[in-house]
C-alpha beads as a LAMMPS data file, in Angstrom:
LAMMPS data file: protein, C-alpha beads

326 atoms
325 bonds

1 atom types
1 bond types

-500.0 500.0 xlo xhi
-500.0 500.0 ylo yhi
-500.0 500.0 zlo zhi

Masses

1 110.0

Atoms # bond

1 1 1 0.000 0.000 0.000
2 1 1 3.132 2.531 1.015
3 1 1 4.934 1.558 -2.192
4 1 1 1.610 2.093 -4.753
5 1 1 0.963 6.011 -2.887
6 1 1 4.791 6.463 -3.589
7 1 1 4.031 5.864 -6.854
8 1 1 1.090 7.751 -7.458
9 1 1 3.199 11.099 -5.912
10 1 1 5.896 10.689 -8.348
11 1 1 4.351 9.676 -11.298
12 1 1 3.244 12.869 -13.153
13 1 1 6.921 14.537 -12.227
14 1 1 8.664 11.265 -13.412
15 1 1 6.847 11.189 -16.837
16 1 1 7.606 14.863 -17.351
17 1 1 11.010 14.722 -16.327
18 1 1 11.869 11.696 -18.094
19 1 1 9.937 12.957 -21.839
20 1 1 11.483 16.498 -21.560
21 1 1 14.309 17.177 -18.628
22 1 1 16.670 13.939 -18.545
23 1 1 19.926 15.300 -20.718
24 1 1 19.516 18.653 -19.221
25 1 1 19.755 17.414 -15.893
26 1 1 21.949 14.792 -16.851
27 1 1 21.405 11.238 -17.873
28 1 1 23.808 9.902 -15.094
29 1 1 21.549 12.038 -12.498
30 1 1 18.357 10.536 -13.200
31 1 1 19.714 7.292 -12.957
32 1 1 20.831 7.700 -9.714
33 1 1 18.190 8.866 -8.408
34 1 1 15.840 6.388 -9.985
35 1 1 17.890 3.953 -8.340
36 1 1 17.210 4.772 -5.160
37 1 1 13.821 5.419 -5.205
38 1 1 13.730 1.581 -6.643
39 1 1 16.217 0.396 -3.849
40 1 1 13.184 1.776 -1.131
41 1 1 10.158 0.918 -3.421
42 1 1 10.966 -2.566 -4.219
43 1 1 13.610 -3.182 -1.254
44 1 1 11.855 -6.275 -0.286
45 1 1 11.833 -7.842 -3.441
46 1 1 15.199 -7.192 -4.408
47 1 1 16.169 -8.446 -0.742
48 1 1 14.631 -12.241 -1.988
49 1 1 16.163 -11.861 -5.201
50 1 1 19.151 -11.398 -3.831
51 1 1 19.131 -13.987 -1.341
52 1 1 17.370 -16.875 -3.312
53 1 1 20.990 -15.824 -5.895
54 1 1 23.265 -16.372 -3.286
55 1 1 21.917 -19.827 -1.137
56 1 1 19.688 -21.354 -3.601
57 1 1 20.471 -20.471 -7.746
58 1 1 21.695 -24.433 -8.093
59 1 1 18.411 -25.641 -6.911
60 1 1 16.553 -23.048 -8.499
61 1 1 18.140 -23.954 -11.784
62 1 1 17.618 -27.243 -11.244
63 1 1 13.894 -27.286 -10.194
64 1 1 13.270 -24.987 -13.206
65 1 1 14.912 -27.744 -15.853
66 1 1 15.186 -31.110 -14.702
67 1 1 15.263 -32.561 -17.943
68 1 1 18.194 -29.771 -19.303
69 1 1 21.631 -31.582 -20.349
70 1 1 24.752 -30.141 -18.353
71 1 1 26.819 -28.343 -20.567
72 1 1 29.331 -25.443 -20.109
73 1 1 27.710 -21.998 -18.922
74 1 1 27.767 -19.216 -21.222
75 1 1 29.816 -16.677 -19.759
76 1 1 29.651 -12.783 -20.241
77 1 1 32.867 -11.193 -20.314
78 1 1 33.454 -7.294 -21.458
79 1 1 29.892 -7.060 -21.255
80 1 1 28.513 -9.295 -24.378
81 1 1 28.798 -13.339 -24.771
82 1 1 27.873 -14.790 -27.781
83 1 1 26.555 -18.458 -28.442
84 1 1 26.424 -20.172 -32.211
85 1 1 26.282 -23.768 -31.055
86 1 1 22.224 -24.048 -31.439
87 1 1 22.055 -26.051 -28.057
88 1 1 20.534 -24.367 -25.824
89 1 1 16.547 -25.594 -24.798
90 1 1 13.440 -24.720 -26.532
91 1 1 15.938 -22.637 -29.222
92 1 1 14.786 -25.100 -32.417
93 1 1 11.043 -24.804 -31.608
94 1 1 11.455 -21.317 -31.156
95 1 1 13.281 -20.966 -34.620
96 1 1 10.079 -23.204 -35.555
97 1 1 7.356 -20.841 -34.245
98 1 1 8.545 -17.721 -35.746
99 1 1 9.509 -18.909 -39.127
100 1 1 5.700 -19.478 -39.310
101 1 1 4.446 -15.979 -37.639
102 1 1 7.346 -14.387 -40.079
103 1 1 5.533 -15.742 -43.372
104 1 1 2.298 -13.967 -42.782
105 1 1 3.746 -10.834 -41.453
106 1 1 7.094 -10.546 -42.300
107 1 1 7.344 -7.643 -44.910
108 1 1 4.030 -5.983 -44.711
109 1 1 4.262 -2.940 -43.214
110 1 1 1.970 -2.165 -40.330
111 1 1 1.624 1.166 -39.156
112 1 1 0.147 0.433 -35.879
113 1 1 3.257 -1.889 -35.501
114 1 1 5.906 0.896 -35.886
115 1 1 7.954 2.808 -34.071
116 1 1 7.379 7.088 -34.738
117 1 1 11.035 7.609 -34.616
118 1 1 11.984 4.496 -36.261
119 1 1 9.934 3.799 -39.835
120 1 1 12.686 1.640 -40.517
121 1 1 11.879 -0.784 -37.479
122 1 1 8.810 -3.050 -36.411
123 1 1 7.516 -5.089 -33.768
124 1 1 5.890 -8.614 -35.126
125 1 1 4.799 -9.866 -31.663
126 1 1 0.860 -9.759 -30.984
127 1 1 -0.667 -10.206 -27.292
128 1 1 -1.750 -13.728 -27.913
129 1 1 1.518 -14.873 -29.346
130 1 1 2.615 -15.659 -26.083
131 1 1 0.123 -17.745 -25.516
132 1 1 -0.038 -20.073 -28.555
133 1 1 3.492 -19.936 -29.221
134 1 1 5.099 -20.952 -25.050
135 1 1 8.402 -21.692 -26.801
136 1 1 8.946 -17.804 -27.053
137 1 1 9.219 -17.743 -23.201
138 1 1 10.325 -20.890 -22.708
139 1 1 13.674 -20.325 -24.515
140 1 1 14.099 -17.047 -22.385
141 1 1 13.398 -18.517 -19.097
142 1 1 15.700 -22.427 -19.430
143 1 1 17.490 -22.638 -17.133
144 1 1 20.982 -22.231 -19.195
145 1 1 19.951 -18.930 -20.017
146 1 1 19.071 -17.984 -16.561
147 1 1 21.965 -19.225 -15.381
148 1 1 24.278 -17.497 -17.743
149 1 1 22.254 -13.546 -16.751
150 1 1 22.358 -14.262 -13.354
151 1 1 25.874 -14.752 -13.095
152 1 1 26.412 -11.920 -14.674
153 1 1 23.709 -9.820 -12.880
154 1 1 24.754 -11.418 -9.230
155 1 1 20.753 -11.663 -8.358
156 1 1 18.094 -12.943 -9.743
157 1 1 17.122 -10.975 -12.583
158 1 1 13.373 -9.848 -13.673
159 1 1 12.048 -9.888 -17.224
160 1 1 11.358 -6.307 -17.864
161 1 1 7.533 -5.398 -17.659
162 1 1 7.759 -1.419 -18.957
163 1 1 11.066 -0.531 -21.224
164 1 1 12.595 -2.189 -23.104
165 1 1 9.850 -4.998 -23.758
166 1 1 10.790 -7.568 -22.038
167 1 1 9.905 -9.509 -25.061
168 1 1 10.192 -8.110 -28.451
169 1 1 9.991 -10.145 -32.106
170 1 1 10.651 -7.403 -34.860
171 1 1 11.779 -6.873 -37.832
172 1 1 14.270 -3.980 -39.465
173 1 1 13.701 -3.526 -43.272
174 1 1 14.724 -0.494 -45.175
175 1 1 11.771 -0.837 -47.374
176 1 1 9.901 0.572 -45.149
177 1 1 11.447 3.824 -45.295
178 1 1 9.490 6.704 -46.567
179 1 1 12.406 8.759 -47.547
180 1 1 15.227 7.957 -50.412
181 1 1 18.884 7.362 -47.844
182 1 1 17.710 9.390 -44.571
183 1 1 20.199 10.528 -41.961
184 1 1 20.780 7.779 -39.513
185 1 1 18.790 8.739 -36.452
186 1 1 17.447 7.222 -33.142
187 1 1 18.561 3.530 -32.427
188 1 1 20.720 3.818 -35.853
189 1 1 22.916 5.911 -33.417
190 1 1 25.443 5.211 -31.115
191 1 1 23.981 4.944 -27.654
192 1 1 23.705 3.495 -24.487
193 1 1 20.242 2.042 -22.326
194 1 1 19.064 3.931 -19.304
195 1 1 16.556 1.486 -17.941
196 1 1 19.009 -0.067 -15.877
197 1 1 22.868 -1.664 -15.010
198 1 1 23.380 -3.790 -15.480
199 1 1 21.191 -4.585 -18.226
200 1 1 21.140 -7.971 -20.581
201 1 1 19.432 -7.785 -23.666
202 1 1 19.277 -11.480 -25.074
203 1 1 18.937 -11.255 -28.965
204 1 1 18.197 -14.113 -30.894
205 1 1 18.939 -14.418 -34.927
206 1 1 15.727 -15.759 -36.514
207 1 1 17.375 -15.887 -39.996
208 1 1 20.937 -15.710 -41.422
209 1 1 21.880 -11.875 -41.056
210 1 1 25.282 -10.461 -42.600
211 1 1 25.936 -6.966 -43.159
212 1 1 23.296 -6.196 -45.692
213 1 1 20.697 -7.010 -42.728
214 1 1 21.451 -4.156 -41.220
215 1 1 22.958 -6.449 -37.754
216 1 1 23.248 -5.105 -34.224
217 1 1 26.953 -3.689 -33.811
218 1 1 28.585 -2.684 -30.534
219 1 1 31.056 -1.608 -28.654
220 1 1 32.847 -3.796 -25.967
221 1 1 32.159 -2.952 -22.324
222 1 1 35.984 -1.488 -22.135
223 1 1 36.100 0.178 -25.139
224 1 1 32.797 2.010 -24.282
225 1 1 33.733 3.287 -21.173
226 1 1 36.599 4.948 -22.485
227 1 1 34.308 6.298 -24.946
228 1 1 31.736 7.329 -22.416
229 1 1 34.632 9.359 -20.126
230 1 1 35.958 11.314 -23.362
231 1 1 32.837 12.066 -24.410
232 1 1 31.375 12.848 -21.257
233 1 1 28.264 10.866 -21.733
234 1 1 25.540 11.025 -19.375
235 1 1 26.766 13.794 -18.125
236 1 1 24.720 17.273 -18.185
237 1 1 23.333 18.374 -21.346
238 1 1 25.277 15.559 -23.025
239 1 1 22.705 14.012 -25.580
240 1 1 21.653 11.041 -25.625
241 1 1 23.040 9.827 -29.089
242 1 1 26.387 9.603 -30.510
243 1 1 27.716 10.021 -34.290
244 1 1 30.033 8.003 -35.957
245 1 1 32.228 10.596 -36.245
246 1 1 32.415 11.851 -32.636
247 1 1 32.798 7.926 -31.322
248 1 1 35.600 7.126 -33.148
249 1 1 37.886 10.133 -32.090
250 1 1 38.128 7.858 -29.260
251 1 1 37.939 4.637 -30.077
252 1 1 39.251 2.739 -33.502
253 1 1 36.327 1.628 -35.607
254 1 1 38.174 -1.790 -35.321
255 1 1 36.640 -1.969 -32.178
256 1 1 33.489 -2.492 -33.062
257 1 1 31.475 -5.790 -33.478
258 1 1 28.585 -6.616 -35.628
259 1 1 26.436 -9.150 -34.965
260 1 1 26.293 -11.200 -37.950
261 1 1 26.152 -15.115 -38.103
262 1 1 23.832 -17.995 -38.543
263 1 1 20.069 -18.374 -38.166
264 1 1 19.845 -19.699 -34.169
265 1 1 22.874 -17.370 -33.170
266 1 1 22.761 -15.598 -29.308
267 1 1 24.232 -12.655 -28.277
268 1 1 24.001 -11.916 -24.411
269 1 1 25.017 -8.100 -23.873
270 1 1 24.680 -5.306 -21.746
271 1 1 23.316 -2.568 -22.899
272 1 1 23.556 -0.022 -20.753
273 1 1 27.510 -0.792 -20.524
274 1 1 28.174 -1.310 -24.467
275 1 1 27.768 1.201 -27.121
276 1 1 25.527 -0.108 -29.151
277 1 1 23.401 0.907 -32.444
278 1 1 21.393 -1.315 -35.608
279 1 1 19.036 -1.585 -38.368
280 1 1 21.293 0.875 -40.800
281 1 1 20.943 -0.026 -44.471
282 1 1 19.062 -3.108 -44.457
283 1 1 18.819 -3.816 -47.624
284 1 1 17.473 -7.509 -46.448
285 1 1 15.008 -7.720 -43.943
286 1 1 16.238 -8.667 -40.425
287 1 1 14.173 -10.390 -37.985
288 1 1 15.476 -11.039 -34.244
289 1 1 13.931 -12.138 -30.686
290 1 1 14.901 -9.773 -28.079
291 1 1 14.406 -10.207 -24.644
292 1 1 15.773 -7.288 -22.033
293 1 1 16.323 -8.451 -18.498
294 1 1 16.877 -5.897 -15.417
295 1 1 17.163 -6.398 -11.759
296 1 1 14.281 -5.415 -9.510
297 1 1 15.632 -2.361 -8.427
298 1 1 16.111 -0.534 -12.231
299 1 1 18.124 2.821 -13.102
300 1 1 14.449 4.300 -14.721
301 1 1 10.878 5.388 -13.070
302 1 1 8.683 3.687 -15.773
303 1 1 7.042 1.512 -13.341
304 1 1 5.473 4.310 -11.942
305 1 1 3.802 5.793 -15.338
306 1 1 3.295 2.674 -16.901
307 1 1 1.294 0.110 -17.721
308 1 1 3.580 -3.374 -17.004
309 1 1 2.966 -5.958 -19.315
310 1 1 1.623 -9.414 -17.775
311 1 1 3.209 -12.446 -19.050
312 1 1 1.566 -15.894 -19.472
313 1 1 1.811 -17.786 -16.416
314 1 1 0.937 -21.791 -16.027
315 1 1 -0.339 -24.346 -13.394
316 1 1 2.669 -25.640 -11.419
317 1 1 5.911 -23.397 -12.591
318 1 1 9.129 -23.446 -11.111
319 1 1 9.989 -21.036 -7.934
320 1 1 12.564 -19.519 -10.767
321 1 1 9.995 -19.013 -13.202
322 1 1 7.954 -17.023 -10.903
323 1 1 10.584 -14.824 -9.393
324 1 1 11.260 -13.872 -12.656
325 1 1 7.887 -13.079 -14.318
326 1 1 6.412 -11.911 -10.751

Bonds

1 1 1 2
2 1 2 3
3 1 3 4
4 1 4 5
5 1 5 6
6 1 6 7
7 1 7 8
8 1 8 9
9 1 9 10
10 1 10 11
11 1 11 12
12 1 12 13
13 1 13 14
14 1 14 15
15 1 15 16
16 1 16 17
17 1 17 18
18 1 18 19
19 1 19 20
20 1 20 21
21 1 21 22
22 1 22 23
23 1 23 24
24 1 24 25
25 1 25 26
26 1 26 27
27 1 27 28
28 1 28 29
29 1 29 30
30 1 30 31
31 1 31 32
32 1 32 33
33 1 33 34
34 1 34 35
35 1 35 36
36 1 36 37
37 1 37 38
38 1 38 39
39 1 39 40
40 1 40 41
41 1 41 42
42 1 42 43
43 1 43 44
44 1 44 45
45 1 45 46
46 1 46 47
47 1 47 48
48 1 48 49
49 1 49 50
50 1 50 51
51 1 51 52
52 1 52 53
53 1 53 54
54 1 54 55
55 1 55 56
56 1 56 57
57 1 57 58
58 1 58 59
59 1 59 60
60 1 60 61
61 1 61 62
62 1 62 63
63 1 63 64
64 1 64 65
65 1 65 66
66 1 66 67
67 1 67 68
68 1 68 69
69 1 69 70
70 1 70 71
71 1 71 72
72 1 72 73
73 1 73 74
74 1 74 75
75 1 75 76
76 1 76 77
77 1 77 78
78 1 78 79
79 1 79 80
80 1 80 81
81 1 81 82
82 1 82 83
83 1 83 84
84 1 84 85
85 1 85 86
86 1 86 87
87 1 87 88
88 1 88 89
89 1 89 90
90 1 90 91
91 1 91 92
92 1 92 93
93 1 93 94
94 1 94 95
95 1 95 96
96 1 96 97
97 1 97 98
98 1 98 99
99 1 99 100
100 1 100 101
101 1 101 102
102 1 102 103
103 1 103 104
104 1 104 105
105 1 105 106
106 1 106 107
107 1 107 108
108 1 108 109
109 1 109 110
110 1 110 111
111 1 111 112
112 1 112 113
113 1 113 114
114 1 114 115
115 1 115 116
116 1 116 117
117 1 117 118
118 1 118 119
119 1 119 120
120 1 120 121
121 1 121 122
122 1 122 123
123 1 123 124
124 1 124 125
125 1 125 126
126 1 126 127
127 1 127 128
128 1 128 129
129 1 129 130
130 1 130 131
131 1 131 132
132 1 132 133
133 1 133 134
134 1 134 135
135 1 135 136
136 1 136 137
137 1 137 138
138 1 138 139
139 1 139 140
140 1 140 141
141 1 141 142
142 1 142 143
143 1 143 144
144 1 144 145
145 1 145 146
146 1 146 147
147 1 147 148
148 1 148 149
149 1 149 150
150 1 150 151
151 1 151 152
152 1 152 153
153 1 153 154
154 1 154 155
155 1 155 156
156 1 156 157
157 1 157 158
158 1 158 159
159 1 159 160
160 1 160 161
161 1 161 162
162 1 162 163
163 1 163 164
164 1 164 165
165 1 165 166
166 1 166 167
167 1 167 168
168 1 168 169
169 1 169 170
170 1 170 171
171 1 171 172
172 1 172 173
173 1 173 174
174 1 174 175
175 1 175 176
176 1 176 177
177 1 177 178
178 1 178 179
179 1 179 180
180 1 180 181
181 1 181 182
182 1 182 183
183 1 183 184
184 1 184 185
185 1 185 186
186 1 186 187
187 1 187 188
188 1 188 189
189 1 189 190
190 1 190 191
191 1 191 192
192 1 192 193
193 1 193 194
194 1 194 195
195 1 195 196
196 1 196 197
197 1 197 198
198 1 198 199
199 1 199 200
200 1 200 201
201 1 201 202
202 1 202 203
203 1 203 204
204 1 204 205
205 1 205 206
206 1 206 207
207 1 207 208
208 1 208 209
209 1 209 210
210 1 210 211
211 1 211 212
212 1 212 213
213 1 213 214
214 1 214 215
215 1 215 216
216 1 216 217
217 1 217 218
218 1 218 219
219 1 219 220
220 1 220 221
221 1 221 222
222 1 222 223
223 1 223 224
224 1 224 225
225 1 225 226
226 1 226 227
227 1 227 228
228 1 228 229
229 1 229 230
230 1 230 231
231 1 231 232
232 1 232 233
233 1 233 234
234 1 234 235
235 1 235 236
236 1 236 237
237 1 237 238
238 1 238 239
239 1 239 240
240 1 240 241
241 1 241 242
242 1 242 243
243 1 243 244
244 1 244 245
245 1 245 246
246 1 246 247
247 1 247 248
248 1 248 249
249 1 249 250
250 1 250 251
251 1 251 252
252 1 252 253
253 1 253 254
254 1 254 255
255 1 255 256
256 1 256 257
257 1 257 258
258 1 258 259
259 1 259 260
260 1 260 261
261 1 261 262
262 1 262 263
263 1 263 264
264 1 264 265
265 1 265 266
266 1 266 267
267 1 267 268
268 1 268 269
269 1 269 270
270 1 270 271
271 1 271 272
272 1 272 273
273 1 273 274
274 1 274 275
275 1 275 276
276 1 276 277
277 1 277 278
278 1 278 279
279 1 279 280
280 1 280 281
281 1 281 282
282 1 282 283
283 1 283 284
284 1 284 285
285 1 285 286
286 1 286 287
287 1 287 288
288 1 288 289
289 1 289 290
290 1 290 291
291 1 291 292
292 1 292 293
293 1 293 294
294 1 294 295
295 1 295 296
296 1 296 297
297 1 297 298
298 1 298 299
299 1 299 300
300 1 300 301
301 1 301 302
302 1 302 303
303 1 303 304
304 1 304 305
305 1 305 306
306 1 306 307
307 1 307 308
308 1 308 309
309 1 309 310
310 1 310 311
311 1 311 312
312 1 312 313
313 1 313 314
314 1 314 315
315 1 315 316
316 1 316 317
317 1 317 318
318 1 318 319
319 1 319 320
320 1 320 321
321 1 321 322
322 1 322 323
323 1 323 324
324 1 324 325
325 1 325 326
């Protein structure tokens, strides 16, 4: 009851600040202070998170997968892992499902599925696809993917309910463009996530992508934050996006990583500590599963102005599965 009146006396001045104020009162600012409000709103909850990490993640990852093989853990070093060997649990169903969703949507463009700032970029996923298609979450939520955020995170993380989707199927398609070679702009931009650190975005290649796709490309965890302290990003009246051209005055373009690869290919990043931008030029279509986890205490106030999306939940799931979706 304490935490929901919280909320209702901060939400109008958290929208506001957060849709006009944030780079003017700096990006790094806001963060902070979102983070504590988060640490006292949800301290409870990121007290069992915590906790159930540190004395019971083995039996929690156990409970949640009885049937998984044992096989190395990915591990996330620099900030990103990436995983090509098409192993991990539910991944081939998954691959499956959306090759079928893909060939009755896939390259139609559907303006109530766009993004405003982003005509080049679309979301696929419809509330009931969670529903008839369970492989979608159950790929996210095995327990070798759990296992490898986790790790990383040091708690047990939460599959985010405002932004970034928690779950996102889209696709990036320069055909949809209205104009004739645009500016890059918004995601196509250098940038880093504010919803939270750290952050893991889970991104899932639903087809063969190479560099005509228009892939994902980022910057290493290191190589960003020497970026970020030249730049001064996050910083007051710093914006929010970076060019080409001012990034790499500080870091070689070598640096950078695109992810390209085979149909089934996993990248595990965070984005909130590696530069990161996508969808230029694709000349081919692109199509990826994203899936953003954050801890329960986040770095952003969108909790309190939005609407959190409720994922499917079933008779009888694990203790993990329902720390996570809770």
């Amino acid at each position: 009851m304490l935490g929901k009146t919280m909320d209702r006396i901060v939400r109008r001045p958290a929208r506001r600040f957060y849709d006009g104020f944030m780079e003017t009162a700096g990006i790094a600012n806001t963060m902070r202070i979102s983070k504590c409000y988060n640490r006292v709103r949800y301290a409870g909850r990121a007290w069992t998170h915590r906790r159930m990490y540190v004395h019971a993640l083995t039996d929690l990852l156990r409970e949640n997968d009885p049937a998984a093989p044992a096989r190395e853990p990915t591990v996330i070093g620099d900030g990103w892992a990436m995983d090509t060997s098409r192993t991990l649990p539910h991944l081939d169903q998954l691959l499956e499902d959306a090759d079928g969703l893909i060939a009755t949507r896939g390259g139609i463009k559907d303006p109530k599925r766009a993004y405003p700032d982003k005509p080049f970029f679309q979301t696929l996923l419809r509330p009931d696809d969670l529903d008839h298609h369970p492989s979608i979450l159950n790929f996210v939520l095995s327990s070798p993917v759990i296992q490898t955020v986790a790790r990383y995170m040091k708690t047990i993380p939460v599959l985010s309910k405002t932004m970034p989707p928690g779950v996102r199927f889209v696709e990036s398609n320069a055909a949809f463009e209205v104009e004739t070679n645009p500016p890059y702009r918004s995601s196509q931009l250098y940038h880093l996530d504010i919803h939270d650190l750290p952050l893991v975005y889970i991104i899932v290649l639903l087809h063969d992508v190479t560099m005509r796709h228009g892939p994902w490309c980022f910057l290493p965890a290191s190589a960003s934050a020497r970026a970020a302290a030249a730049i001064g990003y996050r910083r007051r009246r710093a914006p929010y996006r970076v060019s080409d051209e001012e990034m790499y005055r500080h870091v070689d373009p070598g640096e950078m990583i695109p992810f390209t690869g085979p149909r089934g290919a996993v990248l595990f990043i965070d984005s909130g500590a590696c530069f990161h931008y996508g969808s230029r030029d694709c000349a081919l279509p692109r199509y990826m599963m994203m899936y953003a986890f954050t801890t329960p205490c986040r770095t952003d106030m969108t909790l309190t102005y939005m609407s959190g999306v409720r994922f499917p939940r079933c008779a009888g799931e694990s203790r993990l599965r329902r720390l996570i979706l809770a």
